[in-house]
C-alpha positions as CSV (number, residue, x, y, z in Angstrom):
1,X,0.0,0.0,0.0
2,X,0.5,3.6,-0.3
3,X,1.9,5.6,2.8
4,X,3.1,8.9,4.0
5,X,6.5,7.8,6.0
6,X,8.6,10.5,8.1
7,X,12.4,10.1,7.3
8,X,14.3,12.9,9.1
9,X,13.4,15.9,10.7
10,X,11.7,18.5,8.0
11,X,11.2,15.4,5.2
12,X,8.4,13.0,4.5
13,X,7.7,11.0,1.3
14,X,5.0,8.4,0.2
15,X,6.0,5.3,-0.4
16,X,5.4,2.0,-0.8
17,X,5.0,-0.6,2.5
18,X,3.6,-3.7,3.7
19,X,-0.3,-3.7,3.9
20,X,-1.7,-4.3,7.6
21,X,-2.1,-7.7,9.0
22,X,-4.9,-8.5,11.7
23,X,-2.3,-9.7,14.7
24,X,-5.2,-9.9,17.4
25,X,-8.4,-11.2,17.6
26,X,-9.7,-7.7,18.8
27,X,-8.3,-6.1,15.5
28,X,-9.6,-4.5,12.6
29,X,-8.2,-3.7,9.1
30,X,-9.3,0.2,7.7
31,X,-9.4,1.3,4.4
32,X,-9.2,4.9,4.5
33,X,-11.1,7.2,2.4
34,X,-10.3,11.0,4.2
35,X,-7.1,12.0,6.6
36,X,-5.8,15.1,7.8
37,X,-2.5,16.4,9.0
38,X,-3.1,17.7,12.4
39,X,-0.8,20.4,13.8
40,X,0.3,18.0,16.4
41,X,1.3,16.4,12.7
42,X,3.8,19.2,12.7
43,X,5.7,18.9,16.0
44,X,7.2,15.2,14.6
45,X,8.0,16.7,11.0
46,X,10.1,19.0,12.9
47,X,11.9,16.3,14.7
48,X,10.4,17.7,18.1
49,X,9.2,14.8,19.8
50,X,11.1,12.0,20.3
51,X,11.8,8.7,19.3
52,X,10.4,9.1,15.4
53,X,12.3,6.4,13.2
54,X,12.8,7.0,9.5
55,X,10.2,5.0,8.2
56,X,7.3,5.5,10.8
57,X,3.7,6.1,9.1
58,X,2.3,9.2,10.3
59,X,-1.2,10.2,10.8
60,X,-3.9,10.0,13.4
61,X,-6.9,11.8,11.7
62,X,-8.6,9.3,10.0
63,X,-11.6,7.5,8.7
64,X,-12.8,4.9,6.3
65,X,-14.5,1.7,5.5
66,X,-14.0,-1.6,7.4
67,X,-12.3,-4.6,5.8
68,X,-11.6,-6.7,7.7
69,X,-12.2,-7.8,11.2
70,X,-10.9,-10.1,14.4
71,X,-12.7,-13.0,15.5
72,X,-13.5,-10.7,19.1
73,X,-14.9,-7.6,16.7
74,X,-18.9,-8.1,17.0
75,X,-19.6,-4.6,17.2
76,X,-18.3,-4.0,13.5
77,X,-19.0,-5.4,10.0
78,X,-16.8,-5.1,6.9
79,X,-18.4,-2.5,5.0
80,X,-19.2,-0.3,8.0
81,X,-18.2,3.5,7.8
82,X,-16.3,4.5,10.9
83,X,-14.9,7.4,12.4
84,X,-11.6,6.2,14.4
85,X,-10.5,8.0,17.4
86,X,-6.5,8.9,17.7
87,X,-6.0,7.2,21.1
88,X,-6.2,3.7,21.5
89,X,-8.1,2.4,23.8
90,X,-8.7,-0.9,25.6
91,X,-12.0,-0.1,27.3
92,X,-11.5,-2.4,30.2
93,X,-8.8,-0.8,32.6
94,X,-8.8,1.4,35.6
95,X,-8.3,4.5,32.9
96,X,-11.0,3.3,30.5
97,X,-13.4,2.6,33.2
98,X,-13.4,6.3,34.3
99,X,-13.9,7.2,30.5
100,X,-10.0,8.8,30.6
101,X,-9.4,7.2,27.3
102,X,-6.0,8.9,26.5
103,X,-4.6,7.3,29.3
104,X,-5.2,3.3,29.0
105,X,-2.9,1.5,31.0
106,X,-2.7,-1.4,27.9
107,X,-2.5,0.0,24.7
108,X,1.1,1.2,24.9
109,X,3.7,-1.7,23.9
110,X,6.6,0.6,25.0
111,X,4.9,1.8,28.0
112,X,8.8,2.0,30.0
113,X,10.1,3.7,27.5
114,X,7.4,6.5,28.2
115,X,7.6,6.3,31.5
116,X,11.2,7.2,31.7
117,X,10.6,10.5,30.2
118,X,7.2,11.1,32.0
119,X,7.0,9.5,35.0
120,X,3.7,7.3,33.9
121,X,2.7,6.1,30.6
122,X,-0.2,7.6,28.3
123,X,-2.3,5.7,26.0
124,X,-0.9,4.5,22.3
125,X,-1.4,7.1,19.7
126,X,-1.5,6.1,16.2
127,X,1.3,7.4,14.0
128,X,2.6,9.5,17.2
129,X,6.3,8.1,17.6
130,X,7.5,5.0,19.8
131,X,6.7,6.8,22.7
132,X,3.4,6.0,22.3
133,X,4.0,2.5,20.6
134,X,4.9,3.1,17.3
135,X,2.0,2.3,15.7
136,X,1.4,2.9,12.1
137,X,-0.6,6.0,11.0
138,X,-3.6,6.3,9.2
139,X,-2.2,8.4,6.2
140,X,-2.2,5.7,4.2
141,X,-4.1,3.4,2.3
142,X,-5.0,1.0,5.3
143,X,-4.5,0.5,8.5
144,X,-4.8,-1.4,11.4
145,X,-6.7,-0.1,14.2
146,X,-6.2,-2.4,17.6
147,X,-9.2,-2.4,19.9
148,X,-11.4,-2.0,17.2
149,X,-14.2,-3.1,19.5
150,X,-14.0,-0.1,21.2
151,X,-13.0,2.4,19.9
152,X,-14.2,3.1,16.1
153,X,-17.7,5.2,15.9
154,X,-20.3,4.0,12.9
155,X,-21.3,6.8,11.2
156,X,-24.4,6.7,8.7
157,X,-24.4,7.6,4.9
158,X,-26.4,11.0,5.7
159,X,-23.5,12.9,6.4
160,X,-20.1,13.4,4.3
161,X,-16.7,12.5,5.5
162,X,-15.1,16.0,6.0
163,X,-18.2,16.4,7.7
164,X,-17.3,13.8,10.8
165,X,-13.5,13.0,10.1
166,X,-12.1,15.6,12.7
167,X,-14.2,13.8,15.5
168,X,-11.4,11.5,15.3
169,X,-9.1,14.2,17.0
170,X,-9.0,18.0,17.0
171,X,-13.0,19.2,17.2
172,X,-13.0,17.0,20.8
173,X,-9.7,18.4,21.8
174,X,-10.9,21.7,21.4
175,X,-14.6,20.8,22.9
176,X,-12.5,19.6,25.8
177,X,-10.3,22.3,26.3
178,X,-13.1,24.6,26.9
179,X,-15.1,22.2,29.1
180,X,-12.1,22.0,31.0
181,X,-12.5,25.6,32.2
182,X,-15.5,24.9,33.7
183,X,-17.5,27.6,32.1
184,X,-19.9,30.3,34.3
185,X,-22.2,32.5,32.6
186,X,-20.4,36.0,32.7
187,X,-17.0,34.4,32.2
188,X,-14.3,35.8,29.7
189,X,-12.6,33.1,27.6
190,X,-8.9,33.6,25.8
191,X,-7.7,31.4,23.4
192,X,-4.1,31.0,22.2
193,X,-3.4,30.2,18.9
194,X,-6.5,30.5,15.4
195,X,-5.4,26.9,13.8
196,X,-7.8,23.9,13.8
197,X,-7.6,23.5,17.9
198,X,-8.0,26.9,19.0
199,X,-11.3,27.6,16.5
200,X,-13.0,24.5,17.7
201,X,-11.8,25.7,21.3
202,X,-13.8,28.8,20.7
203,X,-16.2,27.7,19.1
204,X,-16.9,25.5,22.1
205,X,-16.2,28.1,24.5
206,X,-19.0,29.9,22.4
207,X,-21.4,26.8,22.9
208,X,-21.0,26.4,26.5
209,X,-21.8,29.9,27.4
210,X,-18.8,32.3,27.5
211,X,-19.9,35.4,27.8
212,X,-16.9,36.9,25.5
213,X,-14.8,34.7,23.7
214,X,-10.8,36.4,22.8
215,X,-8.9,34.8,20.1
216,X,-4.9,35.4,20.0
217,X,-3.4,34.8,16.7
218,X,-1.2,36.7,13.8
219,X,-2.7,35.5,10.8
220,X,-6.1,37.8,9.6
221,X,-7.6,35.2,8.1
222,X,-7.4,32.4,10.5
223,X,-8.6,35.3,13.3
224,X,-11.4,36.1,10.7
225,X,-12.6,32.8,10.8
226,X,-13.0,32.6,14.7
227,X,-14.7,36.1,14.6
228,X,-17.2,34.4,11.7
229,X,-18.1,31.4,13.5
230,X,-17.4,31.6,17.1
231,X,-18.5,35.1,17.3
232,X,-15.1,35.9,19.3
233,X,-13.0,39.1,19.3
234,X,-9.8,39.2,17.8
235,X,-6.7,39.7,18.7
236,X,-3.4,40.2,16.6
237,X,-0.1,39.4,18.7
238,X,2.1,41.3,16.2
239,X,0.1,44.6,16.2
240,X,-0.8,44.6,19.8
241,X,0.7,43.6,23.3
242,X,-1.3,40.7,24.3
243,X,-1.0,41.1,28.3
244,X,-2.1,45.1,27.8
245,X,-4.8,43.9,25.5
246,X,-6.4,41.6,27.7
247,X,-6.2,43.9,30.6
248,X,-8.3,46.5,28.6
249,X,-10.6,44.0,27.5
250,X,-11.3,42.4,31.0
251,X,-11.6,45.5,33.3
252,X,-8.2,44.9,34.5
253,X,-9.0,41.4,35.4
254,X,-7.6,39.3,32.5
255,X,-9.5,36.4,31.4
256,X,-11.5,34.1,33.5
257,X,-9.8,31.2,31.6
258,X,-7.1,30.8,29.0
259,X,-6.8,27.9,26.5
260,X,-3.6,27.1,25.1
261,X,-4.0,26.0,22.0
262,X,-0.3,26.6,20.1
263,X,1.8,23.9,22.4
264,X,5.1,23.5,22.0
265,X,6.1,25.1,18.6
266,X,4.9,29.0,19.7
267,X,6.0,31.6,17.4
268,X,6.4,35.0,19.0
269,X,7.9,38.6,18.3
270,X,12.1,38.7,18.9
271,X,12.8,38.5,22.3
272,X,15.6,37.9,24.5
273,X,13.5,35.0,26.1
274,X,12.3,33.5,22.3
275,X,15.2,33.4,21.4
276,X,16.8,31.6,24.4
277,X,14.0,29.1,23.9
278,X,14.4,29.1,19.9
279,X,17.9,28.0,20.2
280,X,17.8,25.7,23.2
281,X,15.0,23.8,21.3
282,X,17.4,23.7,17.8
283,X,20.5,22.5,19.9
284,X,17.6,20.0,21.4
285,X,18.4,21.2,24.7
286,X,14.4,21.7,25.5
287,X,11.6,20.1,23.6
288,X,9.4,22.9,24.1
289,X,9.2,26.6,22.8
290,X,6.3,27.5,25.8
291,X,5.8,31.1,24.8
292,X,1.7,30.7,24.6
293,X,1.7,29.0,27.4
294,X,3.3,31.3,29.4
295,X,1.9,34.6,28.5
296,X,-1.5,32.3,29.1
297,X,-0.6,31.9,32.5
298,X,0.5,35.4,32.6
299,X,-2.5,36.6,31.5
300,X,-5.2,34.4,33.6
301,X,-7.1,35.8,36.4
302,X,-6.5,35.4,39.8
303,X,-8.3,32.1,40.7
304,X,-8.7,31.2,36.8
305,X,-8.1,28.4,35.0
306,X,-5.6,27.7,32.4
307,X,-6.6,24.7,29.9
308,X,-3.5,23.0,28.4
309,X,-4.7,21.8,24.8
310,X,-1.4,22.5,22.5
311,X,0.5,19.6,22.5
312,X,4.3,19.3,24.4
313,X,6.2,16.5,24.2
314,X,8.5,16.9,27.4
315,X,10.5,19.9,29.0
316,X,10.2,23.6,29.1
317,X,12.2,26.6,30.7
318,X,11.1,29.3,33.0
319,X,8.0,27.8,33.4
320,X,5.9,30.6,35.7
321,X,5.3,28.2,38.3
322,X,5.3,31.1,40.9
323,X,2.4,33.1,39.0
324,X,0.5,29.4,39.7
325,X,0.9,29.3,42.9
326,X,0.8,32.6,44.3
327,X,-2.5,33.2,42.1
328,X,-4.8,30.4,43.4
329,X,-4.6,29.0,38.9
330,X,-5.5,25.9,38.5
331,X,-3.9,23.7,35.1
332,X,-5.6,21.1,33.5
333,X,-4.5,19.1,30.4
334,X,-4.6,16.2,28.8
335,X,-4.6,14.4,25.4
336,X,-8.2,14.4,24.9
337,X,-10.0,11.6,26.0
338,X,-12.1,11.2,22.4
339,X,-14.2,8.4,23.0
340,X,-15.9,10.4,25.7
341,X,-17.3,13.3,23.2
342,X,-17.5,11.6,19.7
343,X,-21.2,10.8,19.6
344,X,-22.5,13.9,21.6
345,X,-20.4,16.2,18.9
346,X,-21.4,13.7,16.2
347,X,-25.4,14.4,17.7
348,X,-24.3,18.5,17.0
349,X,-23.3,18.0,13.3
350,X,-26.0,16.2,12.4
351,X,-28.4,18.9,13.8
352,X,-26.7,21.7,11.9
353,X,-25.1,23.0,15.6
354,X,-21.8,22.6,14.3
355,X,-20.5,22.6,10.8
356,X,-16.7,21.6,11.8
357,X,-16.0,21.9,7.5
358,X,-15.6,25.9,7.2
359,X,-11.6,25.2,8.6
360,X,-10.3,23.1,5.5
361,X,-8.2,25.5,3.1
362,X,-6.6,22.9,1.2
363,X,-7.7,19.3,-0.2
364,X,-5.0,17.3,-1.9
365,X,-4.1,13.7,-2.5
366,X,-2.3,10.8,-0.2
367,X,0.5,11.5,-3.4
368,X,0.5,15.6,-1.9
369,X,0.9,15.0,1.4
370,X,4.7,16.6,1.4
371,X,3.2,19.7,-0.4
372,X,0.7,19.8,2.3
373,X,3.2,19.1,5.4
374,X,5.2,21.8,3.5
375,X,2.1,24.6,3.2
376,X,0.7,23.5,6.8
377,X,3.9,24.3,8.4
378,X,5.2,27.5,7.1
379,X,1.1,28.9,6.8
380,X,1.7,29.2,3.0
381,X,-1.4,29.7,0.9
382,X,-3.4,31.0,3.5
383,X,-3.2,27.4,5.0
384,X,-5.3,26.2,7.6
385,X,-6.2,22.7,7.3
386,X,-5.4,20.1,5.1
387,X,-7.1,16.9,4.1
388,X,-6.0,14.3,2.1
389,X,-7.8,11.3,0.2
390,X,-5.5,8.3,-0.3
């Protein structure tokens, strides 16, 4: 089959490799019909996170038909249309059971090897480097999705596939990042960062009753899109200071909540600080350029929450732990726990609530996926999303 393999930092290329195999009896084999190239998608092209191997299949944005199935898969015929959510989940341990999905304790084969760089293991991700267990991606022609019991969502012939395919990742990772703040009526809502993630994220915030929604961004178009369809302000980095900004905006407060939504690959104006961060994170000194982050925290209220959404994939300087504590904030985070919101978001697309298709900007071939990688990461061609159809 045809597949988009990572090789070295900064180059991918589709190539030829061996089709999937069934290897449990709780498997399932995927053709796939739509993909995506998330912005977490991004942080391994750069070589950011580690453990990539030149070869790995990337992708965890996926959907497609079902082809073939385990003995143990009775929830799933071939020929079924299925959503596939981008952890992998077993459904029967202590994580599972609480629906924290991201974090099953048995669907990462190199669990110690994770564990040695966070302390405890996350779930297996597809296509999301050995640290999350090195399984194969989904943008490709097939693939095998473990679990398949469990996790894959049916979806009827009423609806398109750009229509459901980001419930496989980023419109639940934003939904969650705003449920995370635990939203009050009144409340003032700032999101970091206009791509995929942060519109959804404010788009949710939107939907769960924020009473003013702030969107922190430099690209006009990708700001004009959240003031379209999640009604939010805007808020240019690189024509106004953000901390001032928010200040004004809030009374003096600053926002009741802040969602970072950039993670670990944060552009920001030349600093002395961005470029300490810049050029630990070349010499690979730091994983992490946490400039969102930190001017998130910065900015929160006293008492406020700060959602962690962006993706990181281990340390970061001069993180503002003092600001934390001395300010009553509280953090939460996560990979989101997809299974959980699939079918209540799928329940909002079908009713017209949510139209998650108005952030594609490019549609190109399995064959264009380096083009896309290419546009994606340097925001070429006005780029904001980009799906591909093997």
């Amino acid at each position: 089959m045809r597949a988009l393999c990572w090789d070295a930092p900064n180059k991918v290329t589709v190539r030829d490799v061996p089709d999937p195999q069934i290897l449990s009896s709780r498997d399932a084999i995927i053709r796939v019909t739509t993909t995506a190239i998330c912005g977490s998608d991004l942080h391994l092209y750069g070589g950011y996170i580690p453990s990539m191997v030149p070869g790995d299949v990337l992708g965890h944005e996926f959907m497609g038909e079902v082809v073939e199935v385990g003995a143990d898969v009775t929830n799933l015929r071939v020929g079924d249309r299925v959503v596939v959510p981008f952890p992998i989940a077993c459904g029967a341990c202590h994580a599972c059971q609480r629906e924290m999905w991201s974090l099953c304790e048995n669907s990462n084969p190199n669990a110690a090897q994770a564990e040695k760089l966070m302390g405890h293991s996350p779930a297996g991700i597809f296509g999301y480097s050995h640290l999350t267990g090195g399984y194969q991606g989904g943008q490709a022609e097939y693939v095998r999705v473990p679990f398949a019991d469990v996790g894959p969502l049916t979806i009827e012939d009423d609806l398109t596939d750009e229509q459901v395919l980001f419930l496989s990742d980023i419109l639940p990772t934003g939904y969650m990042g705003a449920e995370l703040c635990g939203i009050q009526p009144g409340d003032v809502v700032a999101v970091w960062g206009a791509g995929p993630v942060g519109q959804f994220a404010a788009l949710s915030a939107t939907l769960l009753g924020a009473a003013k929604v702030i969107v922190i961004d430099r690209f006009p178009e990708r700001l004009a899109l959240a003031v379209e369809h999640a009604d939010a302000h805007p808020l240019n980095y690189e024509e106004t200071p953000v901390l001032g900004e928010l200040r004004e905006l809030t009374a003096g407060r600053g926002p009741d909540h802040c969602i970072d939504a950039v993670g670990l690959e944060a552009h920001t104006d030349v600093t002395p600080v961005a470029l300490y961060d810049k050029g630990k994170q070349m010499m690979r000194l730091q994983t992490e350029r946490p400039t969102a982050l930190r001017e998130a925290i910065l900015a929160c209220a006293n008492g406020g929450t700060v959602s962690i959404m962006g993706a990181y994939g281990g340390l970061a300087d001069k993180f503002p732990i003092g600001s934390i504590m001395n300010r009553s904030l509280t953090i939460k985070s996560g990979q989101c726990h997809v299974h959980r919101y699939m079918r209540p978001l799928l329940d909002r697309i079908r009713t017209g609530e949510i139209d998650p298709t108005y952030i594609i900007s490019h549609r190109l071939s399995l064959e264009e996926a380096p083009k896309g990688y290419d546009i994606f990461k340097n925001k070429d061609e006005r780029c904001t999303k980009v799906v591909l159809t093997p």
